[in-house]
N, C-alpha and C positions, 0 to 999 in steps of 0.2 A: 489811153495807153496803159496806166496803172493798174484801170478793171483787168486787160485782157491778159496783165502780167499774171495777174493772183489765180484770173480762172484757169492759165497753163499750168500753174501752179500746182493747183488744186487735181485739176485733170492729169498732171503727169503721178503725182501722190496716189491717187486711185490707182492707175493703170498698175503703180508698183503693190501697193494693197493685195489687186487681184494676182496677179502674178504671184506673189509669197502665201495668197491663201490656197493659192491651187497644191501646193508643194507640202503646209505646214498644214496637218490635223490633227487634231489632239481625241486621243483612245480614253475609255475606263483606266488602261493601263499605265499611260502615256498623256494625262491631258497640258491642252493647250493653255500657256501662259501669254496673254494677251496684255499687251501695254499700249496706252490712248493716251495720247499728251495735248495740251493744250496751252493756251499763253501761259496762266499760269495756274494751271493743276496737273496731275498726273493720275491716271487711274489705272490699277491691273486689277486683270480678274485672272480665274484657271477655268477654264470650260471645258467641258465633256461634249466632245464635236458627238459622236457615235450616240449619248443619248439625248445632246439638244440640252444637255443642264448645268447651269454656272454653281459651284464648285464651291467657289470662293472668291473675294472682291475686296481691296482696300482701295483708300483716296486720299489724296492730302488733304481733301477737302474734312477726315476725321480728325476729332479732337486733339487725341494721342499720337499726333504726328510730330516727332523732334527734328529739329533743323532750322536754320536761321535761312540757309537760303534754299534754292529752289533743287539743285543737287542731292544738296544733303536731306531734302525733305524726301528727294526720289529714292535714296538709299534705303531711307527708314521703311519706306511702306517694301519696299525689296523682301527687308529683314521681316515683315509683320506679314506679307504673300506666303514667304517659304514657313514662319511659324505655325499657319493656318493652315497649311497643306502638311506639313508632317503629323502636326496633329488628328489632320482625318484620313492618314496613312499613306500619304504619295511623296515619294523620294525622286521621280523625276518627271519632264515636262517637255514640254515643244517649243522653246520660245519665240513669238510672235512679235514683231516688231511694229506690225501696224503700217508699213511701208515707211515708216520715218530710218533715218539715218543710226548704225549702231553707235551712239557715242552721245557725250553730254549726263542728260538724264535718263536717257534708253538704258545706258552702259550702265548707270549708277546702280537702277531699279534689278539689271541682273547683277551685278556684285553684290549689290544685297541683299538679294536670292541665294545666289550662292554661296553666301555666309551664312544663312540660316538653314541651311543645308539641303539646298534642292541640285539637282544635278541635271545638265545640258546642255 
């Protein structure tokens, strides 16, 4: 009963994945800000859907990650996404949810985008 809970689970998460990928693609001009969560890590990248090439990528999983809890870690890489991206000249984005819910540490990772000045 538990299995079959987690594979609806799992399988309703995809079906929303796809649905938001068909709608969200990220340009040269425009690229896609990808957030992937996990128990406990977070990873974004920026991808270039148009040439198939990632951009740029942090993770809590890196050294320079400040934050006690798992929020505050999702803020930080927010703020170190958008530094990496203006510095190789993109001021805005697509953001990509991943089919997870906007809120928690989704929410966090774009406030902290948006504080280091990416716009979306």
């Amino acid at each position: 009963m538990i299995i079959r809970e987690a594979e609806n689970k799992r399988a309703r998460q995809a079906r929303r994945r796809k649905r938001i990928r068909k709608k969200v693609v990220g340009t040269s001009a425009r690229p896609r800000l990808s957030v992937a969560r996990t128990v406990k890590h977070m990873h974004v990248q920026i991808i270039d859907d148009a040439s198939g090439k990632l951009i740029a990528h942090v993770t809590t999983t890196s050294k320079n990650v400040e934050g006690k809890t798992k929020t505050e870690r999702a803020k930080s890489i927010g703020k170190q996404i958008a530094a990496l991206a203006v510095e190789k000249g993109i001021k805005k984005v697509v953001f990509d949810r991943g089919g997870r819910m906007y809120h928690g540490r989704v929410k966090a990772v774009a406030d902290g985008a948006r504080e280091g000045g990416l716009e979306f």
